[in-house]
N, C-alpha and C positions, 0 to 999 in steps of 0.2 A: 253610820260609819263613813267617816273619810273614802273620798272615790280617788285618794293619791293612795292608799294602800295599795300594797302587796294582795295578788288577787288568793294568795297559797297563805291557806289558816293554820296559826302554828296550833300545836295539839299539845295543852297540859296534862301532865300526872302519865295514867298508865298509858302507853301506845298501844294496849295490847287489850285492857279491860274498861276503857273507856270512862274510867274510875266510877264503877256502878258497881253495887252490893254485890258480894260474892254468887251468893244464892239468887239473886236473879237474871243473873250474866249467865249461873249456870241454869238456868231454869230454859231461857230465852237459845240458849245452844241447844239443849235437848231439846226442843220444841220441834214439832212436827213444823208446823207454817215455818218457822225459821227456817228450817231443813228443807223444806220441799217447795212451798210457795216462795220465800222469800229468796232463794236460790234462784230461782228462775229471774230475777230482776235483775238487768244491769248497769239501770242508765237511772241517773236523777229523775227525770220524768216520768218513767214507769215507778218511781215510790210515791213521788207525790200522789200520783193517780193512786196506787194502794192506800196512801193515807187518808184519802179522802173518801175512800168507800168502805173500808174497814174499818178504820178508829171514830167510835163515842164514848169514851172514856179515857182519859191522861192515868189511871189507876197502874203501880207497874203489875195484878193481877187480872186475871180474867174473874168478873161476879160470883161469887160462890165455889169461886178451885178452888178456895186454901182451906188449912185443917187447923182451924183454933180452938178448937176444943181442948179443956181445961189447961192452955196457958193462960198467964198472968203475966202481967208488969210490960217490961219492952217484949218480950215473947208473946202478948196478945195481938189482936186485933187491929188495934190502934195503930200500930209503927207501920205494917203493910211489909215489913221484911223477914219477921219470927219465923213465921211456915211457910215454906215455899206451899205454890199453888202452879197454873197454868198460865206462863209469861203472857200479857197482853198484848194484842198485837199494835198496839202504842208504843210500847218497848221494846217490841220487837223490829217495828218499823226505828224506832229512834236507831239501836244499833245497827239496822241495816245501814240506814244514812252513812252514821260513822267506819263501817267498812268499805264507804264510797269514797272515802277520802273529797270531803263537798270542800269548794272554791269557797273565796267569799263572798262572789256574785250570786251561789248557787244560794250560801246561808241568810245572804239580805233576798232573795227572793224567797224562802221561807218564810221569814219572818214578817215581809210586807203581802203573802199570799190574800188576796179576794176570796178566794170559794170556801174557803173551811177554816174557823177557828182554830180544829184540832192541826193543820198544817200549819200555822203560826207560832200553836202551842207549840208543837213537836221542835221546832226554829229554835223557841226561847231556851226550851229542853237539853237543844244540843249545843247552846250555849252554855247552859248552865254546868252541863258534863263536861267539857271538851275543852274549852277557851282558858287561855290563864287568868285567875282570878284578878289582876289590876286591870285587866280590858272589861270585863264585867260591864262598869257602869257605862263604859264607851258605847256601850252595844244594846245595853238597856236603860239608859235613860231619855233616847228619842221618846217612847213608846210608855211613860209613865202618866200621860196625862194624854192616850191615846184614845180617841170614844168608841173602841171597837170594845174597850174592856171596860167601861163607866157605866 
């Protein structure tokens, strides 16, 4: 990204729901860590550090919460949004971020992070939520022929 930008990210779609699946927005609200752990956090640096000790999986479910049993078609398995389960703390940390209201210093420091893939990931994630869609490739196509990911 341009270092002549505006350091203030503008924020597409919902301001309020981050434009993320109904059911897992609300999954990620009810969530105890949301509620209690992730509460406790108020500074960019205290999530990163979350990010990097809690999340191994970008999934927006925790392994084995959800209840697929005998749905079919997009209500199965496959889509990952039919049956709510227990929010991940991938997506939980992601919306933490976006209640931070992150700089764009803060989101290129996500996205270029050393220690953890999943902090990078989570970077790309809040791009892909958040950012208006014709900035998109501004912001992701440094990083298409990156060998962190080859």
């Amino acid at each position: 990204m341009s270092s002549k930008k505006n350091n203030t990210l503008p924020l597409w779609g919902s301001q309020a729901t981050m434009n993320m699946n109904a059911m897992v927005l609300t999954n990620i609200q009810a969530s105890q860590y949301f509620k209690s752990e992730l509460f406790q956090l108020k500074t960019y640096h205290e999530v990163v550090d979350e990010i990097y000790y809690k999340v191994n999986h970008l999934e927006p479910w925790e392994r084995g919460s959800r209840r697929t049993a005998g749905q079919i078609g997009m209500c199965g398995g496959v889509r990952g949004v039919g049956a709510g389960g227990v929010a991940s703390s991938a997506f939980c940390l992601l919306f933490k971020l976006f209640t931070l209201k992150m700089t764009r210093k803060q989101l290129n420091g996500l996205i270029n992070h050393n220690d953890s893939p999943y902090i990078r990931a989570l970077g790309f994630m809040y791009i892909r939520f958040s950012q208006p869609p014709p900035d998109l490739w501004e912001w992701f196509e440094p990083y298409l022929s990156d060998p962190e990911v080859s």
